[in-house]
Structures are given as C-alpha cells and as structure tokens.
Backbone as CSV, one residue per row, in Angstrom:
resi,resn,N_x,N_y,N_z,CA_x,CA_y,CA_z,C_x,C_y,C_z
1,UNK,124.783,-94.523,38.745,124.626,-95.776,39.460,125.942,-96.553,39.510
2,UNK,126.984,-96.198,38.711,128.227,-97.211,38.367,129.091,-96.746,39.438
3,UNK,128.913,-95.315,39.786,129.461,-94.628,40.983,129.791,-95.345,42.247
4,UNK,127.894,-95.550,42.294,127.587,-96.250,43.607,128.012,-97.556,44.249
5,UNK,128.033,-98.239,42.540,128.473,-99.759,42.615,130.022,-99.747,42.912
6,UNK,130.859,-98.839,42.716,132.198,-98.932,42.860,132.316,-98.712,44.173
7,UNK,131.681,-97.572,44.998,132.328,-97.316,46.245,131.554,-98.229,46.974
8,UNK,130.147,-99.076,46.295,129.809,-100.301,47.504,131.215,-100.928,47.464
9,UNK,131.496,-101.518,46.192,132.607,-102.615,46.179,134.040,-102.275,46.830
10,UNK,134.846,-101.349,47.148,135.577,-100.542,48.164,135.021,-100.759,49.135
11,UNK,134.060,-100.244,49.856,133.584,-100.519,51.199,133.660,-102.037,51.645
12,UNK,133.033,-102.751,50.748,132.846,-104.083,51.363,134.137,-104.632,51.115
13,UNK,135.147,-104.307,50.045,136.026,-104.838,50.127,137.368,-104.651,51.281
14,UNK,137.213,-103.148,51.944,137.564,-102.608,53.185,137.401,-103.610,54.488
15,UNK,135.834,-103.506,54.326,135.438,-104.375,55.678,135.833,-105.625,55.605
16,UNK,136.003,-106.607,54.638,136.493,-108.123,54.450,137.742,-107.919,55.242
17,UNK,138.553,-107.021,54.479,139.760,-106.959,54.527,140.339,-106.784,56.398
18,UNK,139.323,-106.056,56.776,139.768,-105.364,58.071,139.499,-106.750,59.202
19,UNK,138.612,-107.441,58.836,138.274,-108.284,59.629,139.368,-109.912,59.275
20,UNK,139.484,-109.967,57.846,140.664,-110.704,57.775,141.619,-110.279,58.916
21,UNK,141.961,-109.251,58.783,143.450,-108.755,59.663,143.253,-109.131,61.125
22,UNK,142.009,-109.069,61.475,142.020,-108.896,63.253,142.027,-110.512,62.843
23,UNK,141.550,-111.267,62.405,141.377,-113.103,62.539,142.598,-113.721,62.602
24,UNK,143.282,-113.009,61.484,144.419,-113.612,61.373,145.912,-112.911,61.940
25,UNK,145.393,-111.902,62.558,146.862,-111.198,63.328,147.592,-112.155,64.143
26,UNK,148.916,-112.309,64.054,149.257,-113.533,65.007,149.059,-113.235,66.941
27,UNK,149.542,-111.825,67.044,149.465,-111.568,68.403,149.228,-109.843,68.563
28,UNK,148.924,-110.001,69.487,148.839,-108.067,69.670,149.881,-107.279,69.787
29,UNK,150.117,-106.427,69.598,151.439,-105.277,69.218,151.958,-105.461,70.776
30,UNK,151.247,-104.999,72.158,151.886,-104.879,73.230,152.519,-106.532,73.685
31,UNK,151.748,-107.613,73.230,152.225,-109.022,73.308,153.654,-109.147,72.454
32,UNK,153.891,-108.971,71.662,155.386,-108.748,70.663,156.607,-107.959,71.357
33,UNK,155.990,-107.025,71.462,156.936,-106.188,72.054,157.878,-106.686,73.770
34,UNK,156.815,-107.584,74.137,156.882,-107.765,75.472,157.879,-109.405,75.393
35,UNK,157.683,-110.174,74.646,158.384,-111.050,73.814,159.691,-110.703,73.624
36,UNK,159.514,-109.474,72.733,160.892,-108.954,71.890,161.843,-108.733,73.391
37,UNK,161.580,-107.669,74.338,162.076,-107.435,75.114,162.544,-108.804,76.045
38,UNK,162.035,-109.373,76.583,161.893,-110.820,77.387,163.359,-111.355,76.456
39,UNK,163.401,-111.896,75.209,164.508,-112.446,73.797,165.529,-111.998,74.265
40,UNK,165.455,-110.493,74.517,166.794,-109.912,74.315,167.520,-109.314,75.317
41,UNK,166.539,-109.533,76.442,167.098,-109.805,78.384,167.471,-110.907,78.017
42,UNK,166.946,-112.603,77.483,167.682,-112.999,77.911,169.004,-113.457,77.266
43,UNK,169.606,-112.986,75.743,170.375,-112.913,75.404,172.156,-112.097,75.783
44,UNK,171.629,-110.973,76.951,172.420,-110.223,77.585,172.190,-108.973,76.914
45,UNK,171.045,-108.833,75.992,170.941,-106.818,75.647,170.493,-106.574,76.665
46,UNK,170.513,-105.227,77.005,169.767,-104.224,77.765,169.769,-103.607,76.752
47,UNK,168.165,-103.242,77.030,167.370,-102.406,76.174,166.276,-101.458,77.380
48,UNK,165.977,-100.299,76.918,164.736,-99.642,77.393,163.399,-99.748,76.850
49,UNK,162.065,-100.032,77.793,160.928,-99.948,76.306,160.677,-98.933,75.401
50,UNK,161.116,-97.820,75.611,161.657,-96.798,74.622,162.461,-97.456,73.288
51,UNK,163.316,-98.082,73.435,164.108,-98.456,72.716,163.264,-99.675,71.663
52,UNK,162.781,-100.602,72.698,161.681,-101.536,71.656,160.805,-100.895,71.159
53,UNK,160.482,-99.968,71.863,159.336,-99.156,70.345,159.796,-98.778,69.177
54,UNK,161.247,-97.774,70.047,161.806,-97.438,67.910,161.997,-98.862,67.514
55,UNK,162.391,-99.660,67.923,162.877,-100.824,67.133,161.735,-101.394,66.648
56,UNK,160.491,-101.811,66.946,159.444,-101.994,66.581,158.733,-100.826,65.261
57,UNK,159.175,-99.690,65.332,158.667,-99.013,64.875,159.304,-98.870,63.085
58,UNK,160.616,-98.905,63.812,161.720,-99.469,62.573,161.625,-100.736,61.704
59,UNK,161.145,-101.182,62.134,160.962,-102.559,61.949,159.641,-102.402,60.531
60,UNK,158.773,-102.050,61.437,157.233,-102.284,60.803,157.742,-101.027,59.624
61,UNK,158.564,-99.821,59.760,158.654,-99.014,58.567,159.257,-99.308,57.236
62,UNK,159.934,-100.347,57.812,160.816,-101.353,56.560,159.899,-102.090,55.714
63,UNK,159.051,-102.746,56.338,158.151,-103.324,55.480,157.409,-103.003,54.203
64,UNK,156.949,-100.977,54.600,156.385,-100.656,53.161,156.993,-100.555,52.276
C-alpha cells in the first residue's frame, strides 16, 4: 500500500506541477522567438529563423 501512496503522490505532484507551468509561462515559444527576431532586425543583426532556433535552443540548454 506504501507503494501506491508514493506513486499517487508523484502523479499528483506531476499534474500540479504541469499546470503551474502552463499558468504561469510568460509567453509561448513561437511568441519569443518572433520578439527575439523583431529585437535584433531592429538593432541591425540579420539573422535567419534557423538561426533563432539554435539560439533559442542554446539558450534554453544553458539553463540545465
């Protein structure tokens, strides 16, 4: 039964968690990106959206 009680408490603590994230995400990944790009036209980069993805991608890999 102690089994059971652990992987309830994982689960529900999963689902809190997942729904925290969507409430509190500030904006959607394609909204950022579209931002990021927009910043840095108008700073004088040229960039490709190829290029904001690795950079996005780079970005978010730094974090872990």
């Amino acid at each position: 039964m102690k089994a059971l009680t652990l992987i309830s408490a994982f689960l529900g603590g999963a689902i809190v968690g997942c729904g925290a994230a969507l409430l509190f995400a500030p904006e959607k990944g394609e909204d950022v990106r579209t931002k990021l790009l927009s910043i840095l036209k108008k700073k004088g980069i040229k960039i490709s959206d190829k290029e904001v993805d690795a950079l996005v991608a780079e970005l978010a890999g730094a974090e872990d």
